[in-house]
Each structure stands twice: as structure tokens, then as C-alpha cells.
C-alpha positions as CSV (number, residue, x, y, z in Angstrom):
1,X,-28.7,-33.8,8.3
2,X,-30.3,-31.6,10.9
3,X,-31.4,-33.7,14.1
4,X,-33.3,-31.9,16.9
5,X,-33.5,-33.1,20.0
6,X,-35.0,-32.4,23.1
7,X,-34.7,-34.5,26.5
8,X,-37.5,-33.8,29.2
9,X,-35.7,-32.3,32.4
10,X,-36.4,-35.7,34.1
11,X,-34.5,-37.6,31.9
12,X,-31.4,-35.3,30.8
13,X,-29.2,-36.7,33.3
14,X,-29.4,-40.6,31.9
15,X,-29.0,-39.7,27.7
16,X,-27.1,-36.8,26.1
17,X,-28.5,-34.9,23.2
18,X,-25.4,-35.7,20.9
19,X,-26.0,-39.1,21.3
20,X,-29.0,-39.6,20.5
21,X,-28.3,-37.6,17.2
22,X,-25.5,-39.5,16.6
23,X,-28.0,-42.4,16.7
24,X,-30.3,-41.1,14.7
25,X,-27.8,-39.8,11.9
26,X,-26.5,-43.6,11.9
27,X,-29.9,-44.3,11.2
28,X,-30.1,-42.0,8.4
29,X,-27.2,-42.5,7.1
30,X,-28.1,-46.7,7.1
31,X,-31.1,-46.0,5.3
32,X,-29.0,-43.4,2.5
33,X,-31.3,-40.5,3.7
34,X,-30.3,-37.4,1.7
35,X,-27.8,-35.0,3.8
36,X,-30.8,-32.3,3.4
37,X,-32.9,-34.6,5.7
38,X,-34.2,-32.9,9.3
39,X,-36.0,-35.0,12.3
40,X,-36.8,-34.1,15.4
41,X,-36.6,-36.3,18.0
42,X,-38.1,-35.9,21.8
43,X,-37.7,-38.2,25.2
44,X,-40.5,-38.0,27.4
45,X,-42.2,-39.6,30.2
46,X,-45.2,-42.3,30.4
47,X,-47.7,-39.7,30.7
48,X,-46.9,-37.4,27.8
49,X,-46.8,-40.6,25.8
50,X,-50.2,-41.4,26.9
51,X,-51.7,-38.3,26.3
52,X,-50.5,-38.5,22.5
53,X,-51.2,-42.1,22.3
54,X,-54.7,-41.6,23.2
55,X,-55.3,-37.8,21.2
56,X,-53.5,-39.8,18.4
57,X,-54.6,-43.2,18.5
58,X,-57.7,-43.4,20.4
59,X,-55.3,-45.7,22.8
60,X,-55.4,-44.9,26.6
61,X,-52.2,-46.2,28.0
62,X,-48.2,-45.8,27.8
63,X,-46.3,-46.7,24.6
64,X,-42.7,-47.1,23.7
65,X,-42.2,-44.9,20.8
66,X,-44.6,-42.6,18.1
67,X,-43.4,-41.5,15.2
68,X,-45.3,-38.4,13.3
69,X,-45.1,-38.3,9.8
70,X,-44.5,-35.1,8.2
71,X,-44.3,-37.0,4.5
72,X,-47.4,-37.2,2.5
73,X,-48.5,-40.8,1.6
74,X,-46.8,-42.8,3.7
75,X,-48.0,-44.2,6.7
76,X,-46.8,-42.9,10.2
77,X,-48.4,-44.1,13.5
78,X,-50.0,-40.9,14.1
79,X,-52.5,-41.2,10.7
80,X,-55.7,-39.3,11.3
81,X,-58.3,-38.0,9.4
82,X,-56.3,-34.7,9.4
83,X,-55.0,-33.3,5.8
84,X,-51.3,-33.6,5.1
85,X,-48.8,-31.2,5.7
86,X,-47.6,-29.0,3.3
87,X,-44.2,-28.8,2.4
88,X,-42.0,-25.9,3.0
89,X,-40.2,-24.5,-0.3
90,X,-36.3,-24.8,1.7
91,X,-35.2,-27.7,-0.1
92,X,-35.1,-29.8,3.3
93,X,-36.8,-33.1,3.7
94,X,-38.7,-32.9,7.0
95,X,-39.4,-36.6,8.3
96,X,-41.3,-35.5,11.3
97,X,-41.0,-36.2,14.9
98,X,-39.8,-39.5,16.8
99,X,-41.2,-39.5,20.6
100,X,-40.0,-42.2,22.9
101,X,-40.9,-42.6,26.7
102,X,-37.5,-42.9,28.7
103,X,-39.7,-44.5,31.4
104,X,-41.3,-47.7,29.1
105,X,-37.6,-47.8,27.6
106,X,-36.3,-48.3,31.1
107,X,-39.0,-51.3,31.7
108,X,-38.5,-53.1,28.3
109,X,-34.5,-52.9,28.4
110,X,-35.0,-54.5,31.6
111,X,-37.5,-57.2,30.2
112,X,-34.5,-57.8,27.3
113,X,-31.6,-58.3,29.6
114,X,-30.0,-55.3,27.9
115,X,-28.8,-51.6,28.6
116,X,-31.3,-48.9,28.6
117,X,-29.1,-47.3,25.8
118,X,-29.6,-50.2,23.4
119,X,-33.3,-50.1,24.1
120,X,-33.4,-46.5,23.2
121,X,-31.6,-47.1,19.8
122,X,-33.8,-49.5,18.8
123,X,-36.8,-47.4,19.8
124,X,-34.8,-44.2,17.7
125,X,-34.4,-46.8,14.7
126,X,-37.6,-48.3,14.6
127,X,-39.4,-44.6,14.9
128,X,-37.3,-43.4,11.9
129,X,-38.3,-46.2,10.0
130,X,-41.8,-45.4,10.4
131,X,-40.9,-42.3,9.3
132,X,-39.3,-43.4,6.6
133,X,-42.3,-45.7,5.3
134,X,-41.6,-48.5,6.9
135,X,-44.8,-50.5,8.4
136,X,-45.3,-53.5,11.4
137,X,-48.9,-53.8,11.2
138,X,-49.2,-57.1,9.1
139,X,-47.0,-60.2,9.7
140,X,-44.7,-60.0,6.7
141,X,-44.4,-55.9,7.1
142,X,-43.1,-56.8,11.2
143,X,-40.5,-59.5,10.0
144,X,-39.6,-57.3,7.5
145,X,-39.0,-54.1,10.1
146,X,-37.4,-56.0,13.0
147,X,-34.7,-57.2,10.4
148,X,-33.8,-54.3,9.2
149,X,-33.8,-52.8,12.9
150,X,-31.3,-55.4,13.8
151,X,-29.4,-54.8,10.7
152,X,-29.3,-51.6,11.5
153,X,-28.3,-52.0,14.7
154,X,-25.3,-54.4,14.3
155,X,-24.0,-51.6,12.3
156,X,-24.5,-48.7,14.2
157,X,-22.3,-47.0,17.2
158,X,-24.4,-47.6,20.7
159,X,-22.6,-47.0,23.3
């Protein structure tokens, strides 16, 4: 599994990269993601995540995580009216790209009562899930996501 990651210079002194891959292969790996499976994953601040909220989703204000769909037909956050991409010929599965704001991380671990670190994995597993075709718009879809995120996070290597 190939994970990219890159941190925004603000935040590279709270998470480390091989962490947050680590995270992310757990995730994977949870989920039986073929080994030929690549993500890319980025930490960012509250205004980068606005700017792509609202170029993305019409939606003028912070979020907590957006995940970008590289796999045609399934459903990603970042749906617009844009055609799908095409897949490269390399045999890889490319999932697409997982962005969370360190910042809105920071204020919801702190609305939790838990470490910014646990926050973050959940935000990592929840943005892979929508990658991997996982959905919380309806009711029954939510229920069904937040249980596997715990699931997968009762299993998975935090700290």
C-alpha cells in the first residue's frame, strides 16, 4: 500500500508522517484493501479547508475532513458535475485524497474530551471510508459509518 502524506509547515511539529500512514494502512488493511492500493492523505489549516469546501461544495465555512474520490461510481464528498477520472493502466488502485484541518481537529477533540491524535484517526478513518464507498448522508447510511468507524478504531494502533 502506498500512502502519501503531506503535513502543512504549521502543523508538522504536532503529527508525524509515519503515523498518520500507519493509520491509514490500519485502515486499509481493516477494510481488506488490496496491497496495490495508494491514497494520499494531506493536513491543512481552516482556511485551505474552506477554500475547497466552498470550490467543492458550494459551502463557505471550515470542515473537519474531505475526501476526493478518484473511483468511478461511488460517491465521494467532492461529487461535481465534472467527468470521472480515468484510470491509469499501472495496476494500482488510486482511492484519492483524504484532507483534514489540524485546526477543526484540535476544536472537536477538545469538544470530545479526547487527544487530538484520536480525533485525527477518526477523521483519517472516516475520510477513507468515503473513499472507499462508504456514505453518511441518510440516517441508516450514518449509523452504519460511525459503527464501523468505531470498529475500526477499537482495533487500530493510535497512539
Amino acid at each position: 500500500m502506498e500512502i502519501n502524506v503531506l503535513i502543512d509547515q504549521d502543523f508538522e511539529a504536532y503529527l508525524g508522517v509515519g503515523w498518520l500512514a500507519e493509520v491509514a494502512r490500519q485502515v486499509l488493511s481493516a477494510e481488506q484493501a488490496s496491497p496495490d492500493t495508494e491514497l494520499s492523505l494531506v493536513i491543512t489549516g481552516q482556511e485551505r479547508i474552506r477554500q475547497l469546501n466552498w470550490e467543492y461544495l458550494s459551502k463557505d465555512r471550515p470542515t473537519d475532513v474531505l475526501a476526493f474520490s478518484m473511483l468511478a461510481g461511488l460517491p465521494a464528498e467532492s461529487e461535481t458535475s465534472a467527468p470521472p477520472f480515468v484510470a491509469p493502466p499501472d495496476g494500482v488502485l488510486h482511492l484519492g485524497e483524504v484532507i483534514i484541518s489540524y485546526p477543526q481537529a484540535v476544536i472537536q477533540a477538545e469538544e470530545n474530551g479526547h487527544p487530538v491524535r484520536k480525533e485525527i484517526a477518526l477523521l483519517v478513518i472516516h475520510g477513507i471510508l468515503h473513499l472507499l464507498g462508504y456514505d453518511d448522508e441518510k440516517p441508516e447510511e450514518k449509523r452504519r459509518m460511525r459503527a464501523r468507524e468505531k470498529e475500526i478504531l477499537s482495533a487500530i494502533k493510535v497512539d
